[in-house]
C-alpha positions in Angstrom: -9.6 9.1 52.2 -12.8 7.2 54.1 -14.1 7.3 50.9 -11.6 5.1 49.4 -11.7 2.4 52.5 -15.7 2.5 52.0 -15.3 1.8 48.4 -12.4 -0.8 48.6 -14.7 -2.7 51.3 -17.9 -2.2 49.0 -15.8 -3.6 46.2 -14.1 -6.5 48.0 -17.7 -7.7 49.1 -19.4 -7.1 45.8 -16.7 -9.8 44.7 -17.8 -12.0 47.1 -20.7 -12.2 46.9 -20.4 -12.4 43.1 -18.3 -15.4 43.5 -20.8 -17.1 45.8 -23.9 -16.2 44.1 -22.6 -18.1 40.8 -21.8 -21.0 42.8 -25.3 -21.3 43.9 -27.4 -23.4 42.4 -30.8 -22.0 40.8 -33.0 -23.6 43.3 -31.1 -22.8 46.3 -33.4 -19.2 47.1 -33.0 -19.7 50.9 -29.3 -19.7 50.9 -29.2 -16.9 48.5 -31.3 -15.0 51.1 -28.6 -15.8 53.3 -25.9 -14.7 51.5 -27.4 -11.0 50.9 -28.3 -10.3 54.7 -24.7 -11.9 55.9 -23.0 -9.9 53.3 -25.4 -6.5 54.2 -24.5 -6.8 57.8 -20.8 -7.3 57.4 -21.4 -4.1 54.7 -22.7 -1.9 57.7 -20.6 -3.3 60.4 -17.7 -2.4 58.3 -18.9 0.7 57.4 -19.4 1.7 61.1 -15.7 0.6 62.2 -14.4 2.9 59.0 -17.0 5.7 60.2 -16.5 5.7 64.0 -13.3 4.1 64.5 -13.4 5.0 68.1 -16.5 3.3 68.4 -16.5 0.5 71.6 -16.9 -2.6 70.7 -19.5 -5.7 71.8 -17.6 -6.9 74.5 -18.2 -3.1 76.0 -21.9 -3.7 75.4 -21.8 -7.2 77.4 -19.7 -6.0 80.2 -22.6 -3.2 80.4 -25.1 -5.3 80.5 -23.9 -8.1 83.1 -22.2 -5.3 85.3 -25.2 -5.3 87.7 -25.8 -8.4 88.4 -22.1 -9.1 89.2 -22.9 -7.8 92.5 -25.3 -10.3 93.0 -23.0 -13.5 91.7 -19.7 -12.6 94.4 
């Protein structure tokens, strides 16, 4: 069954960026460039919500990180 998410996502982007791409023009390389690595990261950041569904999230990573110095803020 993951199988089938991870190809419906890999389809549904493959569109996309299909779509974009031929509304590109030729000489537009950088935005192209663009496209692929926006489109590969929202790829693997799909791919890890479908993998690791229990997975905690960025705001988990902030609170983390700022935790310590809270301390020194109050």
């Amino acid at each position: 069954m993951i199988w089938v998410k991870i190809a419906g996502v890999s389809l549904v982007l493959a569109m996309i960026v299909k779509f974009e791409w031929l509304r590109l023009n030729q000489g537009h390389t950088r935005e192209r460039a663009t496209l692929i690595i926006l489109a590969a990261m929202g790829w693997v950041a799909a791919l890890l919500v479908i993998l690791f569904p229990e997975m905690p999230g960025p705001i988990m990573l902030i609170d983390w990180l700022y935790r310590p110095l809270a301390g020194l803020i109050s």
